[in-house]
C-alpha positions, 0 to 999 in steps of 0.5 A: 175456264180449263183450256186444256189438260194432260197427264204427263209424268215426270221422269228425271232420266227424261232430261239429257243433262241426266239421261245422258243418252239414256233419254233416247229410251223414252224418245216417244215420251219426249216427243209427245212432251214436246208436242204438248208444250207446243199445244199449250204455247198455242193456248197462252193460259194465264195460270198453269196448275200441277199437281204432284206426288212429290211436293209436300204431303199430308194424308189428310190435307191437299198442300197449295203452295203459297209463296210468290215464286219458287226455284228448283234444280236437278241437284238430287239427280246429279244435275244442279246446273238444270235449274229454274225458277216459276212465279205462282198465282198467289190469287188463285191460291188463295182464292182455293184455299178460303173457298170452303172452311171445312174442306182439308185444303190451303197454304198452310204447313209448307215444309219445302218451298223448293220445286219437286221433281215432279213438278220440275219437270213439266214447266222444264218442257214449257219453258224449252218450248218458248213458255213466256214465263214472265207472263204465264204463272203457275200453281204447283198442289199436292196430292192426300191420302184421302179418298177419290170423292174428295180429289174429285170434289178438291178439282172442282173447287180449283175450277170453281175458283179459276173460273170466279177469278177469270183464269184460263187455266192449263191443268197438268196432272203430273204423274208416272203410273205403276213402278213394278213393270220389270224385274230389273228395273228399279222397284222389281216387277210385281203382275199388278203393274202391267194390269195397272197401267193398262187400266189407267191408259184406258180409263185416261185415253177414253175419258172414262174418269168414273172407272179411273175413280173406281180402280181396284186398291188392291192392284193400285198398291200392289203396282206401287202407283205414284199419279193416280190421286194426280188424275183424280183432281184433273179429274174434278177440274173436268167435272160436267164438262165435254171432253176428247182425249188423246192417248200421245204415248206409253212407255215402260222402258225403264220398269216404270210406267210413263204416260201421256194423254190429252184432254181437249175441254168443250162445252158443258156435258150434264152426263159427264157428272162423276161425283154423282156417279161416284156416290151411286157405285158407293152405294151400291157397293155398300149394299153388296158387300152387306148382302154377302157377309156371313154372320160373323162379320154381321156380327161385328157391323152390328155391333160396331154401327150400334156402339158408334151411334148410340154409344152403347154396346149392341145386345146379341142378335138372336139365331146366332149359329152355334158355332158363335154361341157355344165355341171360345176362341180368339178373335180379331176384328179389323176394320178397312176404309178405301183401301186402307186400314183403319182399326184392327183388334183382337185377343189372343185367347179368348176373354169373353163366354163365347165366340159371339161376345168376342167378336162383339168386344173387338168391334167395339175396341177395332173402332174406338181404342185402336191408338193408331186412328181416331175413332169410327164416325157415324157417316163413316159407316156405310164406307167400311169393310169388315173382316173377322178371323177367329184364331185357332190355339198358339203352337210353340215352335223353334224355328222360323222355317215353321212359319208360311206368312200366307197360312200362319200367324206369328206371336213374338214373346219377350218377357212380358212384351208380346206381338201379334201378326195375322197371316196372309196380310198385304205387303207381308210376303216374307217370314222375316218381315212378319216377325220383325213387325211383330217385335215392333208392335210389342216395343222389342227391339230387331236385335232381341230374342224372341220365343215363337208360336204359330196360329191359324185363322178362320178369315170371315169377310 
């Protein structure tokens, strides 16, 4: 029951009242705006669907709005005469959220009733373009920080329950695309960020849904994207179905990217099954990454996939290299899942007989003690990346300007407060944000003086 779908972004500046002739920028934006509020006025859907990054959000939880109505003005960005008001599918909502109990989805924790403007702004083109909207309902939905096999699945589900309801749905998957294009615009420019987009509008304008599933994470956070969790659940609500898609335009005027695309939906397409063909790159991936480790960060899945099954610590492999067996260093372990860290632990110093113990410990405690997350679960296991660095010994030094973020690590010492920060980390690009994250992870506060050593590492991937 999806009619049709479009990708749109939701650029407040897009709105004369805000724009002020600044909108003019982004003239093809507009126009392609309006052309799809015209498509979607000839197709009189019962129920239109957004999804937004800028509604309530939870990293682990899809947020459906549950309230009968909702309004929203352009307060925020000095407009608060721009307002309006929609009317939701409290049916359909429902429907969703009780579709399956163990799925993280549903009506509960709605910490702002009010309309985003990320969802603001498409019903805003709607209504211009003659939306009855006393007829026509809506459902706004939040994005999660989970993985792209669960937004994929969370779309299937939506269509799953339109289509027992009987809904002729409009999905419109409200998103901008990488905020890093220009080095005046308002994020600054990062290379990712043209890479990023151009990879989207690919992946979108081709219907090529399962690379647009697969996009690397790293040029995904480096571009500072906002819709691609957005494309991910249209993506699902698509699953096995026939579809064309239309690029209608891009624009990167003002340093962020703005997009939009439309999906003509057809009859059922058996080839078009992405959540299959999901799992079978994961796996693949799987066995590649496993193929390539070295024996330091076979070490530590070993032990780490022993502990986590059997609860019990692994025995020592036998023909460890000797550099394992008769050298004691420092060592930390860390653990990534989709992207992001999930458990990260080490010693300073080493604790144990050998480099092999070392790592073998830290495994444990990256996947079991790591306060910030729960522990590792068995049907994890086969999702997670592994890295090992083995630390060099700490140098005493007196100035910052004998740190390289990218080459050294920092200790930050206080008293009996001590913090670590490994080198060449994500997102760590400046001396002064590395310390300042190491007083924080040792409770000192940014006004305390510190005694500063330095380290290097052998990173093991």
């Amino acid at each position: 029951m999806i009619l049709a779908a479009a990708v749109v972004p939701h650029p407040p500046i897009i709105l004369p009242e805000i724009g002020r002739g600044e909108e003019q920028k982004i003239s093809a934006t507009t126009q392609a705006y309006e052309e799809i509020s015209r498509r979607v006025v000839e197709l009189n859907p019962d129920t239109i669907i957004v999804t937004s990054p800028h509604t309530v959000l939870y990293a682990d939880y899809f947020h459906i709005s549950p309230n009968e109505s909702a309004t929203g003005s352009m307060a925020r960005f000095g407009a608060p005469q721009v307002k309006l008001q929609i009317n939701y599918d409290v049916e359909l909502a429902q429907k969703i959220s009780g579709a399956d109990k163990n799925f993280p989805a549903g009506i509960l924790g709605e910490r702002d009733p009010s309309l985003d403007h990320g969802t603001f702004i498409p019903p805003r083109f709607l209504q211009k373009a003659g939306l009855d909207f006393d007829r026509v309902k809506f459902l706004r939905i939040g994005l999660s920080g989970l993985n792209a096999a669960t937004h994929y699945k969370f779309g299937q589900m939506i269509a799953q329950a339109a289509d027992e309801l009987g809904r002729k749905i409009f999905f419109m998957a409200s998103g901008d695309l990488s905020h890093k294009l220009k080095a005046d615009g308002p994020y600054g420019l990062a290379p990712e960020g043209a890479i990023f987009d151009s990879q989207v509008m690919d992946n979108l304008s081709g219907g090529k849904f399962l690379r647009l599933l697969t996009m690397d994470e790293k040029i995904c956070s480096r571009a500072a994207e906002c819709g691609l969790r957005s494309f991910w659940i249209m993506s699902g609500a698509l699953d096995r179905k026939s579809v064309t898609a239309e690029k209608l335009s891009y624009e990167g005027t003002f340093g962020v990217g703005y997009g939009i695309v439309w999906f003509n939906v057809g009859g059922e397409d058996a080839s078009r099954n992405f959540d299959v063909q999901l799992a079978d790159f994961k796996r693949r991936e799987s066995l590649r990454r496993k193929a390539s480790e070295d024996d330091f960060v076979k070490l530590a899945r070993h032990s780490l996939e022993t502990f986590v099954k059997t609860h019990k610590p692994a025995e020592l492999p036998e023909n460890l290299p000797d550099e394992l067996l008769n050298r004691r260093a420092g060592a930390f372990v860390s653990l990534h899942k989709d992207g992001n860290l999930r458990g990260c632990i080490g010693t300073i110093m080493a604790t144990q007989e050998n480099l092999a113990e070392e790592i073998l410990q830290n495994a444990i405690s990256a996947c079991s003690r790591d306060p910030r997350f729960e522990p590792v679960t068995v049907d994890e296991l086969d999702d997670i990346e592994y890295s090992v660095d083995v630390l060099g010994d700490p140098e005493r030094i007196f100035s910052v300007k004998d740190l390289d973020v990218k080459r050294y690590g920092v200790i930050v010492e206080n008293g009996n407060r001590r913090g670590l920060l490994l080198p060449d980390l994500e997102d760590v690009d400046t001396v002064e944000k590395q310390i300042a994250i190491a007083k924080r992870k040792a409770n000192i506060r940014a006004d305390e003086k510190v005694s500063l050593w330095r380290f290097e590492v052998i990173r093991h991937h």
